[in-house]
N, C-alpha and C positions, 0 to 999 in steps of 0.2 A: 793852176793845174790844167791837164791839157786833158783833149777825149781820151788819148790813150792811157793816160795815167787813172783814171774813171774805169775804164775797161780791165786793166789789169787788174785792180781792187775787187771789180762786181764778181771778174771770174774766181776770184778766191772766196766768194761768201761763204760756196756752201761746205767750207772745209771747217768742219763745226766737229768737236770730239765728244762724245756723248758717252754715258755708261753704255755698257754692253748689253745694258737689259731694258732699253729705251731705241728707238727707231726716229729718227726724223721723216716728219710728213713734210713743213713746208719750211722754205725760209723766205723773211720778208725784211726789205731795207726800210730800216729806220732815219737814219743821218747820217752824218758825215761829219767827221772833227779834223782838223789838219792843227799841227802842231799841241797847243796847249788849249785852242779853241775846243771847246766842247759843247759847242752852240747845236740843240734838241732840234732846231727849225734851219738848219744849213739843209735844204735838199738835195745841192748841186754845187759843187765846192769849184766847176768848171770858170777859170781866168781867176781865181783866187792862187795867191801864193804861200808858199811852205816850203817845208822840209819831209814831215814825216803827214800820210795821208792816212787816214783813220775811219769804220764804219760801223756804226752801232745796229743790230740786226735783231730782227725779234724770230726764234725759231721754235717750230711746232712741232712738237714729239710725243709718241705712246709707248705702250708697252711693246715691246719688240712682240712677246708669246703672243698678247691678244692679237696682234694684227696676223703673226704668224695663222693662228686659229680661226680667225676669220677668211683668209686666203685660203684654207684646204676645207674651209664650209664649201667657200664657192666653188673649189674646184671639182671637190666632191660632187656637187649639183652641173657639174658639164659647163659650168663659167671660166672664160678666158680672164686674169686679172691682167690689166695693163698696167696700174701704177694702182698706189694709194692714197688718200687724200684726207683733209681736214672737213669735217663737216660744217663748221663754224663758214670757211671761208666758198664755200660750195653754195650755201643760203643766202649768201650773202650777193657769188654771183648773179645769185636768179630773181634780185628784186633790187636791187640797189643800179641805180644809175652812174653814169661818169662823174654828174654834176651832184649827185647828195654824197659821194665817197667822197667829193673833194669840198665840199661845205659841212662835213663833219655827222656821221649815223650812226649807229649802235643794233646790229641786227642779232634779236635773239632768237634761238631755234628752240623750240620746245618737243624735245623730241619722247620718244619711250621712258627709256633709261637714266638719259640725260641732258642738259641743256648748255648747246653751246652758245658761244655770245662773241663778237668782234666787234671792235671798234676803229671808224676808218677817221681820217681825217686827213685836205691838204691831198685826197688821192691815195692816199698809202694805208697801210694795215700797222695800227700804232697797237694794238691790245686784242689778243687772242686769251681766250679762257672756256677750262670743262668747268663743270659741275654735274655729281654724279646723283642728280636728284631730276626726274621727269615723269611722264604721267604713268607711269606703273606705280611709281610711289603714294601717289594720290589716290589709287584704287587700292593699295595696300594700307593706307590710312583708315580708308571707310570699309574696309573689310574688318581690320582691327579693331575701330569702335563701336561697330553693331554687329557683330560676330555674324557676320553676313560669307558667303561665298565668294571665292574669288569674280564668279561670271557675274553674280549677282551687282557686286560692288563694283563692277567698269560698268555694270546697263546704268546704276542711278549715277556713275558720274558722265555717264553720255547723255544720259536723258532728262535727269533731274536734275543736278548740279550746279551750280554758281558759283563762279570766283568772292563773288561779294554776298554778304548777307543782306534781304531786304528787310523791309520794317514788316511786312506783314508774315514772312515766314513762318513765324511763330504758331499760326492758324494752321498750316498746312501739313499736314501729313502725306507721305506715300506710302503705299501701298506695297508688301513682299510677300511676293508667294511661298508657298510652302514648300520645301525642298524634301521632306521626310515624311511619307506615308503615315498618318494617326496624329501628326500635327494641324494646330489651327494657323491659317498665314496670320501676319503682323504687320505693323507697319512703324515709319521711322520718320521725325519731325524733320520740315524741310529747313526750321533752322540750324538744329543739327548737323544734317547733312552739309551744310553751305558753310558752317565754324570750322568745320576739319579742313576742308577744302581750303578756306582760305583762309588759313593757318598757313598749311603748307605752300600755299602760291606766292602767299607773303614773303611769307621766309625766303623764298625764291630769290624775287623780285629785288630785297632790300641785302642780300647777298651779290648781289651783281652791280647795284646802284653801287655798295660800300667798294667792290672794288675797281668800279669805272671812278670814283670821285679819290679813292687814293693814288690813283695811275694820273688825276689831275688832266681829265679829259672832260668832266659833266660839263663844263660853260663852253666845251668844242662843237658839240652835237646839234650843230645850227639843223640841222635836217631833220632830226629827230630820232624817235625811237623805232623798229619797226620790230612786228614778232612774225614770226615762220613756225613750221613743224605742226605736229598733229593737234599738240596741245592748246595751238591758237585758235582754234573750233571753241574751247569753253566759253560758255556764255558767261559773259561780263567779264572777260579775261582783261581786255585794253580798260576799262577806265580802271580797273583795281590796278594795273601797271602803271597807268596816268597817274595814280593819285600816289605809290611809292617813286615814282622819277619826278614826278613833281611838275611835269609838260605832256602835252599831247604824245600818245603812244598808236601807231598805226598797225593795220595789220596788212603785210607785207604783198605788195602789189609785183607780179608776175614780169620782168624786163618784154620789151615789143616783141623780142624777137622769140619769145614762145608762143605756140600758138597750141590751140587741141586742149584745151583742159576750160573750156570757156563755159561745159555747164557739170564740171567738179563746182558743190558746194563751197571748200574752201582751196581754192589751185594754191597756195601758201604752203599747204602740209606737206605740198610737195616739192618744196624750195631746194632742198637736199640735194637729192637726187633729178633735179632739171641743172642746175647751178651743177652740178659734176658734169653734166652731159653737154650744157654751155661749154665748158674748159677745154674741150674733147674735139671742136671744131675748130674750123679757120677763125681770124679775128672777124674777117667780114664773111658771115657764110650767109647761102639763101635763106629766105624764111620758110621755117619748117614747121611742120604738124610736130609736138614733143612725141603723140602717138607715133608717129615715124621711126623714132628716136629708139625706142620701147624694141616696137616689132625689129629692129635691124639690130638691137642689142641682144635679142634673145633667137634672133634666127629664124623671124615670121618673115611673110611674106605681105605687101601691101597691095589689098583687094582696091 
């Protein structure tokens, strides 16, 4: 197979037909089969021969409304949309390397609502997946089992909370004020607190392991795991991840070429939306303050 016969192929990917009530965000090349070969690991079928040239593609789609709905948010707010994108592979831009995408990583994004997660290996993007479970859920958990407030229930998982439960927790109580004039406050055991939590973080976690080891990538992930998104702030998030993947779990370190978030607590939470604005530049551009990035997004001016 020649370059051009490669080229003809790549420009036909993205002719993908999808329901009418689904949108494609991304398409990513998986392999190549020529004739009856359907060998997963052909990355490059160039000086091989055949007949019939073939490309297996993995592609990333939403709800056509929601994104519609999201676009006249922004527009609504005076934002220019240029394209739309996966947030899975946006997180992934802003902390993952040349060399851990092609030694094999698994980046999950812990976001509000929901958690995305990719998996690269070999350089490519082999496994994209939502789950519509993130930390509003976790505050809606602890809201639920100590008929607690909703503001109430995000302060103790900001401030008290634990992925893991310890041994002494059972000692601890916190402390909740009182919401309702002629009530006495109360308070709630911090093992309590830390069983719901990681309940639900579990579940997570062994939801995403079960379907990175059915896709028959867990023994790819030479580089490891890493986490991104807001949710990667919770105290004792990576070892309760370590201990359901079964290997060290990192939390997701910022590419060189960001710079300005060096005294954010965790620059991670904000992998998303850096990893979108990576995408957005030349392949080799200067290095930039991400604050830069901000102010020239939103029409500031840099002092």
């Amino acid at each position: 197979m020649s370059d051009e016969d490669i080229e003809a192929l790549n420009e036909r990917m993205y002719e993908i037909t999808l329901p009418a009530e689904r949108q494609a965000l991304e398409v990513a090349r998986l392999s190549y089969g020529l004739d009856d070969i359907e060998n997963k690991n052909i990355v490059s079928p160039k000086g091989m021969s055949g007949h019939i040239l073939k490309m297996r593609t993995l592609c990333i789609h939403g709800s056509a409304q929601r994104i519609a709905d999201a676009k006249n948010a922004a527009e609504a707010a005076k934002l220019e949309i240029l394209d739309v994108c996966y947030a899975g592979t946006s997180a992934a831009a802003a902390v993952l390397t040349p060399q851990q995408k092609n030694d094999g990583a698994l980046v999950i994004d812990l976001g509000g609502g929901s958690t995305n997660f990719t998996a690269w290996v070999d350089g490519r993007l082999l496994f994209a997946d939502v789950i519509g479970v993130g930390g509003d859920h976790v505050t809606e958990d602890i809201r639920d089992a100590f008929a607690v407030t909703v503001a109430q229930a995000e302060q103790l998982k900001l401030s008290s909370a634990s992925a893991m439960i310890g041994p002494d927790d059972a000692s601890v109580r916190i402390p909740l004020p009182a919401t309702t004039p002629g009530f006495n406050a109360s308070s709630i055991s911090l093992r309590a607190l830390n069983t719901v939590v990681n309940a639900r973080m579990s579940e997570l976690f062994t939801i995403i392991r079960t379907k990175i080891e059915e896709a028959e990538l867990s023994h790819r992930l030479n580089a490891g795991v890493f986490l991104t998104g807001g949710g990667s702030s919770m105290k004792n998030v990576l070892p309760l991840a370590s201990n359901v993947f079964g290997r060290p779990v990192l939390l997701g370190k910022l590419v060189p070429e960001v710079e300005g978030l060096d005294n954010e607590k965790n620059p991670a939470a904000f992998a998303t939306i850096v990893g979108t604005l990576l995408q957005t530049v030349p392949a080799e551009p200067p290095r930039h303050s991400i604050m830069d990035f901000f102010r020239n997004l939103f029409g500031g001016k840099k002092k």
